[in-house]
CHARMM-style PDB file with segment names, atoms N, HN, CA, C and O in Angstrom:
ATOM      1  N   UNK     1      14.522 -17.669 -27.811  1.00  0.00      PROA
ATOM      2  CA  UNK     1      13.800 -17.567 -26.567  1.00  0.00      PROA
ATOM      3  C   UNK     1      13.345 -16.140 -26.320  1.00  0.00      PROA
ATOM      4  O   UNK     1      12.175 -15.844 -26.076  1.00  0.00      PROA
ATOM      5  N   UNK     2      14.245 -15.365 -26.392  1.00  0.00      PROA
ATOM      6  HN  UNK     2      15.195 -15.605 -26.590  1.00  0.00      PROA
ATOM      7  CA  UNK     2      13.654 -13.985 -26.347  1.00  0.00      PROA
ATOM      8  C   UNK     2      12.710 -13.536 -27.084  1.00  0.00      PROA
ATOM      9  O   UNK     2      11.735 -13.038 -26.522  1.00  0.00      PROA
ATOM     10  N   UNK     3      12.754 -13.589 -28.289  1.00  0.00      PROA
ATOM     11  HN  UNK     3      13.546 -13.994 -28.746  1.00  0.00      PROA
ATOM     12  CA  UNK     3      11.741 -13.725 -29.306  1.00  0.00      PROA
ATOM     13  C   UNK     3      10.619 -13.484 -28.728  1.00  0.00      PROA
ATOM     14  O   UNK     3      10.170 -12.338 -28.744  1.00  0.00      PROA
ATOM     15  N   UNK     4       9.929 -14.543 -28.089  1.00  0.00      PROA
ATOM     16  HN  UNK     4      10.294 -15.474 -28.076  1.00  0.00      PROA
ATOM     17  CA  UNK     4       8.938 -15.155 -27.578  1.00  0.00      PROA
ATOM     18  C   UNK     4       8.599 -14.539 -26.289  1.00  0.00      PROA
ATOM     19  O   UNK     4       7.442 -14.478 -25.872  1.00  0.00      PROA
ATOM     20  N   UNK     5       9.858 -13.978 -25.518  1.00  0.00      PROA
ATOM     21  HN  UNK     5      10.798 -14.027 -25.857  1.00  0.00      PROA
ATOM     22  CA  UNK     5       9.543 -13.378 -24.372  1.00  0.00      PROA
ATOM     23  C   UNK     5       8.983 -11.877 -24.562  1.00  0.00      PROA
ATOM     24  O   UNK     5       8.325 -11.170 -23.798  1.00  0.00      PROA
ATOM     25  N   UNK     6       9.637 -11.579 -26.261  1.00  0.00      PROA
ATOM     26  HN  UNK     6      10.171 -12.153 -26.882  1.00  0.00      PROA
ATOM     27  CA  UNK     6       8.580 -10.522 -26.071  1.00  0.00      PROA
ATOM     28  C   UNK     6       7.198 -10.387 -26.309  1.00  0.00      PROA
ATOM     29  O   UNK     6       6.640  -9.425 -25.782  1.00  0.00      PROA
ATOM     30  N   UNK     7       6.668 -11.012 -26.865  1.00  0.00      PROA
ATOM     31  HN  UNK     7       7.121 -11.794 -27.292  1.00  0.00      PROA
ATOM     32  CA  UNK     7       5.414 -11.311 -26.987  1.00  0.00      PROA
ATOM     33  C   UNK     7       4.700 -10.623 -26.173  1.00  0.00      PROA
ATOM     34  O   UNK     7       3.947  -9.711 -26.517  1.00  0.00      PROA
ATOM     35  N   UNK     8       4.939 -11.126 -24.699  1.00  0.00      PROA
ATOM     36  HN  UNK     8       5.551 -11.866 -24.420  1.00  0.00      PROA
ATOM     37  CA  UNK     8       3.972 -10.907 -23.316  1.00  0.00      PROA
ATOM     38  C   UNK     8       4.317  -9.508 -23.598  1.00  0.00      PROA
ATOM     39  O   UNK     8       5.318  -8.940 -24.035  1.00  0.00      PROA
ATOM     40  N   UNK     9       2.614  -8.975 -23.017  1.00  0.00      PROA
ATOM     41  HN  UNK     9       1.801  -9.436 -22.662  1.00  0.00      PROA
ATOM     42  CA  UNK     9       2.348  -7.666 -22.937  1.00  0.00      PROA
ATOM     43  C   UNK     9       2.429  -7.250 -21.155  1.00  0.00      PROA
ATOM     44  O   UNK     9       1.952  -7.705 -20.115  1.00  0.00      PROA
ATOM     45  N   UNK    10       3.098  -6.412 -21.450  1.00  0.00      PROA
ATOM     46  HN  UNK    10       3.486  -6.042 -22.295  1.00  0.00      PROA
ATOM     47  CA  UNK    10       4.090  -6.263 -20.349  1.00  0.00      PROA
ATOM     48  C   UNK    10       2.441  -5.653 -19.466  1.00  0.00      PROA
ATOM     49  O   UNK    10       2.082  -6.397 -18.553  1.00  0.00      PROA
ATOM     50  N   UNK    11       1.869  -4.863 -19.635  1.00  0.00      PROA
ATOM     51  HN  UNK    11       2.161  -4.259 -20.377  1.00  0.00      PROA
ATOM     52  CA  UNK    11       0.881  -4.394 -18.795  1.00  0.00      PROA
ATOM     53  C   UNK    11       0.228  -6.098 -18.064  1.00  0.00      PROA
ATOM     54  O   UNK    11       0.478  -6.436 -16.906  1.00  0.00      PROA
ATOM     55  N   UNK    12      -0.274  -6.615 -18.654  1.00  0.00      PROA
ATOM     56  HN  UNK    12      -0.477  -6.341 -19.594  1.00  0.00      PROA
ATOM     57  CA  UNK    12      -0.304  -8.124 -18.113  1.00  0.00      PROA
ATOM     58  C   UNK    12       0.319  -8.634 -17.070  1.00  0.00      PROA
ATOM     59  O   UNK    12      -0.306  -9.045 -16.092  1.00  0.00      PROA
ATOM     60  N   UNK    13       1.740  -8.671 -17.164  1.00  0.00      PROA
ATOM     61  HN  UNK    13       2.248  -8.337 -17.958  1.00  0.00      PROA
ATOM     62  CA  UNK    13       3.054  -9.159 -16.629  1.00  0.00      PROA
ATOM     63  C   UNK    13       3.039  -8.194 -15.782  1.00  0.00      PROA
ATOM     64  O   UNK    13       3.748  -8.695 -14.909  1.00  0.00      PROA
ATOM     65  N   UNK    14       2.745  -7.147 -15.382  1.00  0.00      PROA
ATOM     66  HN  UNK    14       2.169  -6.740 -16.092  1.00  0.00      PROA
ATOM     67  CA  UNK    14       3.311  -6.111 -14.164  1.00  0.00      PROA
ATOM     68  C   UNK    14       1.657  -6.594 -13.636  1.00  0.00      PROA
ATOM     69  O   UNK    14       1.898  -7.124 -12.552  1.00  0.00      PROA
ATOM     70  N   UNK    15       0.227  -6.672 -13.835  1.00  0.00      PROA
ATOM     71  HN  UNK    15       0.032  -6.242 -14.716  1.00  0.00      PROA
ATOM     72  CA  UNK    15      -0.536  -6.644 -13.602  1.00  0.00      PROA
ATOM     73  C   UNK    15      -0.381  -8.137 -12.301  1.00  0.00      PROA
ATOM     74  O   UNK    15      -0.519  -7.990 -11.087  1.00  0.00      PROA
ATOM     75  N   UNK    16      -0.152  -9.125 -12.825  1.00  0.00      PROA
ATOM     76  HN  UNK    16      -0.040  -9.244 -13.812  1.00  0.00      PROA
ATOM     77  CA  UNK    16       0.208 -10.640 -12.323  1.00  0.00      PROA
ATOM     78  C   UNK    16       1.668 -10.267 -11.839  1.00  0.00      PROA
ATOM     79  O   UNK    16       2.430 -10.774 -12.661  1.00  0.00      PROA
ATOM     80  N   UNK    17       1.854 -10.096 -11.588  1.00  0.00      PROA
ATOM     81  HN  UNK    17       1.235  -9.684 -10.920  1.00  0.00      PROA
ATOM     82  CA  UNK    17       3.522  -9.680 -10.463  1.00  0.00      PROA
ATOM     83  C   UNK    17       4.479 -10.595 -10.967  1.00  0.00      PROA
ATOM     84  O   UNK    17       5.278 -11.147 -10.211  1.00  0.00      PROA
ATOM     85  N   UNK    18       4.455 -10.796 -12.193  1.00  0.00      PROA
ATOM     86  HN  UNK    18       3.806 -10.348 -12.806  1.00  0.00      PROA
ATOM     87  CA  UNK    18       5.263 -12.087 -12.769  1.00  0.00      PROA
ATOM     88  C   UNK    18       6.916 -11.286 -13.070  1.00  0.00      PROA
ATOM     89  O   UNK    18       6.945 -10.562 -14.065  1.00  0.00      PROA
ATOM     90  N   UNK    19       8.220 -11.409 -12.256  1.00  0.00      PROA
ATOM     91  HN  UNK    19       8.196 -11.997 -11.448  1.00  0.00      PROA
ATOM     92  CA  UNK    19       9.218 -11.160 -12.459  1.00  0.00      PROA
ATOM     93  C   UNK    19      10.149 -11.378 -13.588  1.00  0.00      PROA
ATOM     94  O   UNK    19       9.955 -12.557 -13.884  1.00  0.00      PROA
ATOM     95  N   UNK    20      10.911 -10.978 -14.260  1.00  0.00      PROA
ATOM     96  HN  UNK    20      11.068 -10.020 -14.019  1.00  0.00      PROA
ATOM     97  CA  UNK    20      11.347 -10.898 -15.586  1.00  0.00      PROA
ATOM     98  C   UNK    20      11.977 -12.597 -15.136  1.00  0.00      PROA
ATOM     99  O   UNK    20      11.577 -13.619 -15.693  1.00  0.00      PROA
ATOM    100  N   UNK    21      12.924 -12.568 -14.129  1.00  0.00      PROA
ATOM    101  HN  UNK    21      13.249 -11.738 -13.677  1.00  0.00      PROA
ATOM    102  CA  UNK    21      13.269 -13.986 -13.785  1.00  0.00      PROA
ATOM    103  C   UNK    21      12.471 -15.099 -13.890  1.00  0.00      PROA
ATOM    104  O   UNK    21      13.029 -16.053 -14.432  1.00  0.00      PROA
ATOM    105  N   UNK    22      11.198 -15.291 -13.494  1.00  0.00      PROA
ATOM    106  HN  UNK    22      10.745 -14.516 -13.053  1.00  0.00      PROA
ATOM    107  CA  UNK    22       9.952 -16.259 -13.717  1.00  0.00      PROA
ATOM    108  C   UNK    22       9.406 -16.180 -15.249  1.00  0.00      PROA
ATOM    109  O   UNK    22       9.078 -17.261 -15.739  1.00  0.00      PROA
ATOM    110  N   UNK    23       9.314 -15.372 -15.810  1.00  0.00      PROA
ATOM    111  HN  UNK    23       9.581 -14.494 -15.411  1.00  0.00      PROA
ATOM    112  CA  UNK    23       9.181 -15.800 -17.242  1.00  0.00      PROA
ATOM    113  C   UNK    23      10.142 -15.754 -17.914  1.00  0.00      PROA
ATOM    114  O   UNK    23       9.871 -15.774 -19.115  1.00  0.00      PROA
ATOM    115  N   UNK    24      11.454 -15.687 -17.617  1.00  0.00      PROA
ATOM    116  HN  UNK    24      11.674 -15.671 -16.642  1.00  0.00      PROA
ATOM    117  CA  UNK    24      12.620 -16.555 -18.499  1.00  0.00      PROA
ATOM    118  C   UNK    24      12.433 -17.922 -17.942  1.00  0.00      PROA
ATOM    119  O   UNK    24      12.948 -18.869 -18.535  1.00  0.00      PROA
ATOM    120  N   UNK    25      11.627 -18.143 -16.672  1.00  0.00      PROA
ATOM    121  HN  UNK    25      11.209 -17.373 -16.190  1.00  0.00      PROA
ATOM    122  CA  UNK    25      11.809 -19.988 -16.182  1.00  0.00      PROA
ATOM    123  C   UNK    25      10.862 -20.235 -16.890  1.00  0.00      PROA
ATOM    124  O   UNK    25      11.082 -20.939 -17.876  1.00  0.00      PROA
ATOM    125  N   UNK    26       9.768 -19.849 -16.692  1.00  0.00      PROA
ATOM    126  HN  UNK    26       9.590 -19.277 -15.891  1.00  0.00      PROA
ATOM    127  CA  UNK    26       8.164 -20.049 -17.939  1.00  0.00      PROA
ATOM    128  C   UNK    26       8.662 -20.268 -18.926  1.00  0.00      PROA
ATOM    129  O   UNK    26       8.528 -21.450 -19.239  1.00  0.00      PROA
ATOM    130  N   UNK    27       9.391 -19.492 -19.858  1.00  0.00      PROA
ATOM    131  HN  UNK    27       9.501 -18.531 -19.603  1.00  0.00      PROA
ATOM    132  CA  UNK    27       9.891 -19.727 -21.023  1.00  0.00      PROA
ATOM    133  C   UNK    27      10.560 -21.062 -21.483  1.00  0.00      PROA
ATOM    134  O   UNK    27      10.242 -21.969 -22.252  1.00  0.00      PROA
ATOM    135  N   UNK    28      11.425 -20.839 -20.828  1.00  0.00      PROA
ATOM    136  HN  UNK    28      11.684 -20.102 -20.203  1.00  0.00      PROA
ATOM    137  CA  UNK    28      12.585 -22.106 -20.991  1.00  0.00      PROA
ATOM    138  C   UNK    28      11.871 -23.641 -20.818  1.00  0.00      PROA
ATOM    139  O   UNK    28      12.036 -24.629 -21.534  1.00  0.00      PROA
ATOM    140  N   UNK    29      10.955 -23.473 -19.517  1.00  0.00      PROA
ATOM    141  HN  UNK    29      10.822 -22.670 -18.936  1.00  0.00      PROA
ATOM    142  CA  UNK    29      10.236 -25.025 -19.563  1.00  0.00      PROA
ATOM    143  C   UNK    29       9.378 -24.849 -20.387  1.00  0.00      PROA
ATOM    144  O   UNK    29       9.202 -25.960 -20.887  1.00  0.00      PROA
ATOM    145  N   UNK    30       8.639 -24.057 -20.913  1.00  0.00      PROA
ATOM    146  HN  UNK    30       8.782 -23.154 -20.507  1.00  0.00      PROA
ATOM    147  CA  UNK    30       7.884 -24.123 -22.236  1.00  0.00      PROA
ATOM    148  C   UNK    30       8.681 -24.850 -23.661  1.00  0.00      PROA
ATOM    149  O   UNK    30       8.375 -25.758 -24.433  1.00  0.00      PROA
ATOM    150  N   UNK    31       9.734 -24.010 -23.541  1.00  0.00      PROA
ATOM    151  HN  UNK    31       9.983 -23.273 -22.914  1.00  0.00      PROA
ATOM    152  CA  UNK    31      10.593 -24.751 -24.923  1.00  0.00      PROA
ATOM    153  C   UNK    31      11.397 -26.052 -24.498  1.00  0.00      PROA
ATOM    154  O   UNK    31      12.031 -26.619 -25.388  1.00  0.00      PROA
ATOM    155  N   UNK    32      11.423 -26.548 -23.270  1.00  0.00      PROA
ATOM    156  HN  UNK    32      10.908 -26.087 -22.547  1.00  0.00      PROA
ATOM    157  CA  UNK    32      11.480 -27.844 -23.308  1.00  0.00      PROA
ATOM    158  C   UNK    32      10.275 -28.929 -23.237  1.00  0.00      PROA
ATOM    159  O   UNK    32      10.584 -30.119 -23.168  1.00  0.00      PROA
ATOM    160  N   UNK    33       9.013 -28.574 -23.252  1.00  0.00      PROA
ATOM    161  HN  UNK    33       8.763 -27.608 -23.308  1.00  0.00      PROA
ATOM    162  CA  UNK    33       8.041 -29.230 -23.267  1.00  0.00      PROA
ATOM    163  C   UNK    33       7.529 -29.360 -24.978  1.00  0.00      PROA
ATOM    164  O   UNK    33       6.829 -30.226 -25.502  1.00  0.00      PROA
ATOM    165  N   UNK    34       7.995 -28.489 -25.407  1.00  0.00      PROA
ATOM    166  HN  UNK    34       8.564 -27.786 -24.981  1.00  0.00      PROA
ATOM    167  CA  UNK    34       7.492 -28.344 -26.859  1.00  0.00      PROA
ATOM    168  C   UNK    34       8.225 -28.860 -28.028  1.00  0.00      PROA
ATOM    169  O   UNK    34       8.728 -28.355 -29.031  1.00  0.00      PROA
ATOM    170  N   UNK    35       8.109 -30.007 -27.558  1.00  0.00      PROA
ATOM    171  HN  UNK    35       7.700 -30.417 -26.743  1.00  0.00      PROA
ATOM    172  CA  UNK    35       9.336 -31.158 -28.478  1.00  0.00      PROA
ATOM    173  C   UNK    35       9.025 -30.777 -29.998  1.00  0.00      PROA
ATOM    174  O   UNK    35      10.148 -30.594 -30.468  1.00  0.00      PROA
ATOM    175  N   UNK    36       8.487 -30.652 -30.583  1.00  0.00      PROA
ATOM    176  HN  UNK    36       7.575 -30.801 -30.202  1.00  0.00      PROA
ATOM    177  CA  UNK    36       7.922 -30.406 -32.172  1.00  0.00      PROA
ATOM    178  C   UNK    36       8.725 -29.040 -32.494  1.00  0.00      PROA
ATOM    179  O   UNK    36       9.564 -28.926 -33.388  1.00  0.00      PROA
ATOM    180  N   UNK    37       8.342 -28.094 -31.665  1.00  0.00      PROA
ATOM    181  HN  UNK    37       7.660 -28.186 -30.939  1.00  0.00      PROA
ATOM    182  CA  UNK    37       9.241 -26.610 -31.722  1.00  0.00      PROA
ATOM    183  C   UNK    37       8.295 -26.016 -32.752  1.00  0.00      PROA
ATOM    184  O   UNK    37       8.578 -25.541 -33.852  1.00  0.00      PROA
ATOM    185  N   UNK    38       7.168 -26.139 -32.191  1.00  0.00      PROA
ATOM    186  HN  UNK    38       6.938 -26.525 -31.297  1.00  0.00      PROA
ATOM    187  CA  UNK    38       6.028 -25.622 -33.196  1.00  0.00      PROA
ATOM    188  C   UNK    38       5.501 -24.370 -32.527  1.00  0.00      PROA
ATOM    189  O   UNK    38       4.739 -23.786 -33.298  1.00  0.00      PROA
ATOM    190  N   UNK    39       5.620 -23.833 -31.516  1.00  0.00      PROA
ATOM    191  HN  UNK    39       6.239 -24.307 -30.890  1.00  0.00      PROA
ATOM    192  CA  UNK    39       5.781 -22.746 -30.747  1.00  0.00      PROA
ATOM    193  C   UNK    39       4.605 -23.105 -29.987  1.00  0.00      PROA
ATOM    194  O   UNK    39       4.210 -22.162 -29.301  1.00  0.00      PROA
ATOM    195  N   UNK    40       3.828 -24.294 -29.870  1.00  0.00      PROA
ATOM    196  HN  UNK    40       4.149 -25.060 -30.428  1.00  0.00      PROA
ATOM    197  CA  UNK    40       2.119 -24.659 -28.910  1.00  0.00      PROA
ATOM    198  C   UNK    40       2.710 -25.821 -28.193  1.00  0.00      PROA
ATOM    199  O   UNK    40       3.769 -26.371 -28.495  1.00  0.00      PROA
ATOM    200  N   UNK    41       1.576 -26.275 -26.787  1.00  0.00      PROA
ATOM    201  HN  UNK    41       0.716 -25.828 -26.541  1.00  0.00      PROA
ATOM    202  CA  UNK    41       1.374 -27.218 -26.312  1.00  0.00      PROA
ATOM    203  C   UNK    41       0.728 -28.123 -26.872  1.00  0.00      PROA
ATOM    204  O   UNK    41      -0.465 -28.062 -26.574  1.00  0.00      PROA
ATOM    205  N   UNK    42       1.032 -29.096 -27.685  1.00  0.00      PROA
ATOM    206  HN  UNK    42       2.001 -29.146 -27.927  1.00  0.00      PROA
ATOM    207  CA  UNK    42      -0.062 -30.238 -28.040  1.00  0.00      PROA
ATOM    208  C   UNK    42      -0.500 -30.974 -26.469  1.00  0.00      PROA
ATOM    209  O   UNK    42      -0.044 -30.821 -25.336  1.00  0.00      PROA
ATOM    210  N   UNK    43      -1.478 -31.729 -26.967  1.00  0.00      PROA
ATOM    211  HN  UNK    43      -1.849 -31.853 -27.888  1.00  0.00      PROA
ATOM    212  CA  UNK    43      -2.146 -33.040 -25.683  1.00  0.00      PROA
ATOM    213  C   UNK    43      -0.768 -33.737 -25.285  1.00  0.00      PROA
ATOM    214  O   UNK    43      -0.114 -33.472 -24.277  1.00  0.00      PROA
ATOM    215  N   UNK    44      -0.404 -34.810 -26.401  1.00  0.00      PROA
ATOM    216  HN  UNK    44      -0.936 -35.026 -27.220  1.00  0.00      PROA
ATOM    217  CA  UNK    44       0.716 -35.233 -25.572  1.00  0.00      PROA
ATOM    218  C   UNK    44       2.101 -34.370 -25.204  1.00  0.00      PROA
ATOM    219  O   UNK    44       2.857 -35.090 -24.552  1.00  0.00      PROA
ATOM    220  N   UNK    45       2.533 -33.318 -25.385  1.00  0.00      PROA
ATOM    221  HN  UNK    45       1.918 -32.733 -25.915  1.00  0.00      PROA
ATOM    222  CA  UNK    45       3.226 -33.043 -24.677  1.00  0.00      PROA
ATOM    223  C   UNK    45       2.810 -32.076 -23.226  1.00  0.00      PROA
ATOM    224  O   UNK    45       3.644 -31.812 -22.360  1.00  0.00      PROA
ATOM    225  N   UNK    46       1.438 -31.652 -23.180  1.00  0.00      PROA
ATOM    226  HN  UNK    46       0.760 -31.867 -23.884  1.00  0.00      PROA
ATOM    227  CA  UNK    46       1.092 -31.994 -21.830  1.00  0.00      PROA
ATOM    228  C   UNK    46       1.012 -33.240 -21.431  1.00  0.00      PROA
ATOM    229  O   UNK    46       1.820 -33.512 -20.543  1.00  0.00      PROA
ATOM    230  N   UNK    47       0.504 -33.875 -21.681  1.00  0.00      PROA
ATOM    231  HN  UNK    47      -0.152 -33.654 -22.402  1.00  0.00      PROA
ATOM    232  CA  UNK    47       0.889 -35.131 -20.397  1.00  0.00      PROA
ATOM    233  C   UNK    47       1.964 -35.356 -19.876  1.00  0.00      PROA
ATOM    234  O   UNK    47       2.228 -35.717 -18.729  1.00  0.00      PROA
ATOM    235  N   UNK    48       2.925 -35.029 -21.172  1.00  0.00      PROA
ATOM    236  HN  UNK    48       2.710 -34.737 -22.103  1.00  0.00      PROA
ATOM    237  CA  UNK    48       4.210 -35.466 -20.639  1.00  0.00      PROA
ATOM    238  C   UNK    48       4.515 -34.386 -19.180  1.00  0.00      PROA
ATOM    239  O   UNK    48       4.981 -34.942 -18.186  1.00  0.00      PROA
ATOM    240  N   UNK    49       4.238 -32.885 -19.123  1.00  0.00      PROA
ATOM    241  HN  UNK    49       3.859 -32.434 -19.931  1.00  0.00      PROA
ATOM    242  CA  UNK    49       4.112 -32.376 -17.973  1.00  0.00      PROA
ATOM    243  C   UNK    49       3.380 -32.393 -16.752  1.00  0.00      PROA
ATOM    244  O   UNK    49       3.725 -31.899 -15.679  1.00  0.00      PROA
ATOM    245  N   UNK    50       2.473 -32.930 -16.986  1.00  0.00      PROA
ATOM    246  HN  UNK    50       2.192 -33.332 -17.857  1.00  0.00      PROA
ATOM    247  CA  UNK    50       1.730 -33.631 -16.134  1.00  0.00      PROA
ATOM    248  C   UNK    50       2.549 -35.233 -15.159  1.00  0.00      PROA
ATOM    249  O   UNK    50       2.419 -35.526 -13.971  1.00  0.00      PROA
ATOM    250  N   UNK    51       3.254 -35.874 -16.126  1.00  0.00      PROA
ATOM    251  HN  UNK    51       3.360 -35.635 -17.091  1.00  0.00      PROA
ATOM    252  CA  UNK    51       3.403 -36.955 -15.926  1.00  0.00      PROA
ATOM    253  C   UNK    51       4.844 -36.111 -14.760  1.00  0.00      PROA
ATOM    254  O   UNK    51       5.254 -36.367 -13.628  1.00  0.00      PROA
ATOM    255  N   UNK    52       5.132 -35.282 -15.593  1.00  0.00      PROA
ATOM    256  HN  UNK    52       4.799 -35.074 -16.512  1.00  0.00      PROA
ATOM    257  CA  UNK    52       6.532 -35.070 -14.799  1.00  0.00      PROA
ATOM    258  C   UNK    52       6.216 -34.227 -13.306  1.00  0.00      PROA
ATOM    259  O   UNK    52       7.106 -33.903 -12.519  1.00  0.00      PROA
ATOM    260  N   UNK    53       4.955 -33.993 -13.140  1.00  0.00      PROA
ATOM    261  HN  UNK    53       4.232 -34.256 -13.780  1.00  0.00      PROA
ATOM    262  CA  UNK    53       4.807 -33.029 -12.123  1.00  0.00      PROA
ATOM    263  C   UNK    53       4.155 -34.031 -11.159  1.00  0.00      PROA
ATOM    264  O   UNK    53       3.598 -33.654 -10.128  1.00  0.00      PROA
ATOM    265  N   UNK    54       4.262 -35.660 -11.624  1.00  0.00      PROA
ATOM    266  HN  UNK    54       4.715 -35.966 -12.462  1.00  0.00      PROA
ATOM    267  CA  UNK    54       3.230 -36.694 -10.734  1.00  0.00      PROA
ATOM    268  C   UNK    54       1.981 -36.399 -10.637  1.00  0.00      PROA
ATOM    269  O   UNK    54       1.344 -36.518  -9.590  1.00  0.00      PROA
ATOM    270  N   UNK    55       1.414 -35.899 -11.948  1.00  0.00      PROA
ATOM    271  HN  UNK    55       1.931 -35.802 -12.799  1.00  0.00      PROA
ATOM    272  CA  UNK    55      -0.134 -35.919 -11.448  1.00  0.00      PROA
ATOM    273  C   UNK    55      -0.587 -37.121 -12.619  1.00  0.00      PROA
ATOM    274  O   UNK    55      -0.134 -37.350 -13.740  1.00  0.00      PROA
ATOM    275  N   UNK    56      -1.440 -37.623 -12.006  1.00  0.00      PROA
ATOM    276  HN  UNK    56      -1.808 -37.437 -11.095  1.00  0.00      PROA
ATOM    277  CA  UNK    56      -1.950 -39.056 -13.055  1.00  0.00      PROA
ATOM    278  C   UNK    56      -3.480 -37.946 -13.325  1.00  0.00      PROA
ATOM    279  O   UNK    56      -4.057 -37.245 -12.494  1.00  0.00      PROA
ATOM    280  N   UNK    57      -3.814 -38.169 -14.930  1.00  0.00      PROA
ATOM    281  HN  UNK    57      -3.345 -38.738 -15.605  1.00  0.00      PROA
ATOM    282  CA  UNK    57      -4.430 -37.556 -15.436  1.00  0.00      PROA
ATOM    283  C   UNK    57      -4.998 -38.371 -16.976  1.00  0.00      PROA
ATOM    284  O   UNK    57      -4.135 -38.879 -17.692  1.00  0.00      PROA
ATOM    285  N   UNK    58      -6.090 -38.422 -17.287  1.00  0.00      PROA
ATOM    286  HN  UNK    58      -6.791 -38.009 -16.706  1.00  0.00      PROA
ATOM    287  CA  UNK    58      -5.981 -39.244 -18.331  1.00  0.00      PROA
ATOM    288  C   UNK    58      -5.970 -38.117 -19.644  1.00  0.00      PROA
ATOM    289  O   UNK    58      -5.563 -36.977 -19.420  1.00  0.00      PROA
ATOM    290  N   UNK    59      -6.427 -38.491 -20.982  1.00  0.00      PROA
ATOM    291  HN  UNK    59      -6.759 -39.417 -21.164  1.00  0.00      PROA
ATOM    292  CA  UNK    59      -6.266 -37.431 -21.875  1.00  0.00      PROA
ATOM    293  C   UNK    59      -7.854 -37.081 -21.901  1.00  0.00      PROA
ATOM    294  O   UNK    59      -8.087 -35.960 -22.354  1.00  0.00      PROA
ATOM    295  N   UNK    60      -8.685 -37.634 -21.607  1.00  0.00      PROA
ATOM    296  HN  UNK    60      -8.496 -38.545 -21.239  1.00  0.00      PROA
ATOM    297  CA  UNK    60     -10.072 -36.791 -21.341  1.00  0.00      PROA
ATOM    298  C   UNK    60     -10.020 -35.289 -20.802  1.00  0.00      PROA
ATOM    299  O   UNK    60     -10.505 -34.219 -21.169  1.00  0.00      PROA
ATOM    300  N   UNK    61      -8.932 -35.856 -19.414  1.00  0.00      PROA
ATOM    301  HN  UNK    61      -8.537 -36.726 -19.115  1.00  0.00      PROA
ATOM    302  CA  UNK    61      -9.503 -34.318 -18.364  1.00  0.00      PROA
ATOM    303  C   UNK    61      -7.720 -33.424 -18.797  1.00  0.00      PROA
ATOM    304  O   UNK    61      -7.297 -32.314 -18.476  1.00  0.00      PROA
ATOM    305  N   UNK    62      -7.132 -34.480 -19.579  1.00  0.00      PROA
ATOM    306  HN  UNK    62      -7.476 -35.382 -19.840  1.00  0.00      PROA
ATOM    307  CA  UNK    62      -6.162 -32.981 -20.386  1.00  0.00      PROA
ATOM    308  C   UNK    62      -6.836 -32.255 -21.421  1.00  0.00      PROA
ATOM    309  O   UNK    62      -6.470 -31.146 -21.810  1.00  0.00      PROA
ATOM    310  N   UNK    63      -7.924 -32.949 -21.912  1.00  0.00      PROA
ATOM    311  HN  UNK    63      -8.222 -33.850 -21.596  1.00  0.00      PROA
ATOM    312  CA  UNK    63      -8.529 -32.411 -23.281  1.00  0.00      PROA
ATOM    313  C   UNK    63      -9.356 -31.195 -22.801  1.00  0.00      PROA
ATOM    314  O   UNK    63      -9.329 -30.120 -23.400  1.00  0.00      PROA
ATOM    315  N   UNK    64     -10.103 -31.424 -21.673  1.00  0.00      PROA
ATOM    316  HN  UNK    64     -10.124 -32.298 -21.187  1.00  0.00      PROA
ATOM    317  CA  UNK    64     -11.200 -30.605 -20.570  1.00  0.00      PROA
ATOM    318  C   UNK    64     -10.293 -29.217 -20.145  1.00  0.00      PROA
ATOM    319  O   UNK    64     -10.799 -28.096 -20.089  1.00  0.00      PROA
ATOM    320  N   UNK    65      -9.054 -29.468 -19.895  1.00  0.00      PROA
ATOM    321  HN  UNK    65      -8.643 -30.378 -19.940  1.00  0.00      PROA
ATOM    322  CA  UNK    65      -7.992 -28.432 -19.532  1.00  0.00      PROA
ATOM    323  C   UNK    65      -7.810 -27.527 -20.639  1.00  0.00      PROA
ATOM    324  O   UNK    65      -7.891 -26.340 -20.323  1.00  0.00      PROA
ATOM    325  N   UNK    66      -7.555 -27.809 -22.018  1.00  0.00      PROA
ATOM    326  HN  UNK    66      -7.489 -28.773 -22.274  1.00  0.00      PROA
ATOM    327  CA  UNK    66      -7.122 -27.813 -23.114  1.00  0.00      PROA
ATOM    328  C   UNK    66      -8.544 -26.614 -23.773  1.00  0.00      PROA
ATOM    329  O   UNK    66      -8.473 -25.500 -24.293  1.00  0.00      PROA
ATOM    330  N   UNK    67      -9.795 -27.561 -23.412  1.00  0.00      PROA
ATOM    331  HN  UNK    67      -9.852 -28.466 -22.990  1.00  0.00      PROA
ATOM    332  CA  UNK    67     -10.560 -27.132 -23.945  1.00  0.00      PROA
ATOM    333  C   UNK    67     -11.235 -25.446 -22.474  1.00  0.00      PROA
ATOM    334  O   UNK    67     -12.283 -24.805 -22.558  1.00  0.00      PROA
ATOM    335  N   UNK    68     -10.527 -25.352 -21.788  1.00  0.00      PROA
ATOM    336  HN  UNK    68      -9.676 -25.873 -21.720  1.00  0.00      PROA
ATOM    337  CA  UNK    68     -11.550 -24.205 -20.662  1.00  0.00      PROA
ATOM    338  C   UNK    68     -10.019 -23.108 -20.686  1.00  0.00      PROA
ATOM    339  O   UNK    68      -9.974 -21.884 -20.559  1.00  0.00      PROA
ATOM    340  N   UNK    69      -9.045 -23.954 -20.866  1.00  0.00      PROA
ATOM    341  HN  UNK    69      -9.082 -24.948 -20.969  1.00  0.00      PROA
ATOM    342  CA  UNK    69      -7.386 -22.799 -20.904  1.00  0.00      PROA
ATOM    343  C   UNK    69      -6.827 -22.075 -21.789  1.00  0.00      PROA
ATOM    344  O   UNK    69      -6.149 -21.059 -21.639  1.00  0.00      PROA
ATOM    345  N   UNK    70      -7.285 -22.913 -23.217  1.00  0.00      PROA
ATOM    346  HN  UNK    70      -7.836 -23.739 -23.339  1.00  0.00      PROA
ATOM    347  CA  UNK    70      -6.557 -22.321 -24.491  1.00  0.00      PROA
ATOM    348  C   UNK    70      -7.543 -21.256 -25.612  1.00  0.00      PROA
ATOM    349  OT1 UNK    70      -7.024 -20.770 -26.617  1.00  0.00      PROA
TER     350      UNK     70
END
């Protein structure tokens, strides 16, 4: 997990007021969404966050997300 937390470029992270506490939570639900452990979001395991956050969404407008976010 840390690994990964270092990644983020900290000028970024102080820029977005993002607290060291909030991206260990970022983190952690990232690596539980990422069932494969391939270090990415595929489509279906967004939905599956989607599904868990109650938003009904089909895979068109995850693909639309996918395609304007990544």
């Amino acid at each position: 997990m840390y690994l990964l937390l270092e990644d983020f470029d900290e000028a970024i992270v102080e820029k977005e007021g993002v607290t060291p506490e909030e991206l260990e939570t970022f983190q952690s639900t990232f690596m539980e969404l990422d069932y494969d452990c391939n270090g990415q979001l595929a489509l279906d395991e967004i939905k599956v966050l989607m599904i868990v956050l109650g938003e009904k969404v089909d895979e068109e407008e995850i693909q639309m997300l996918f395609d304007e976010y990544d």
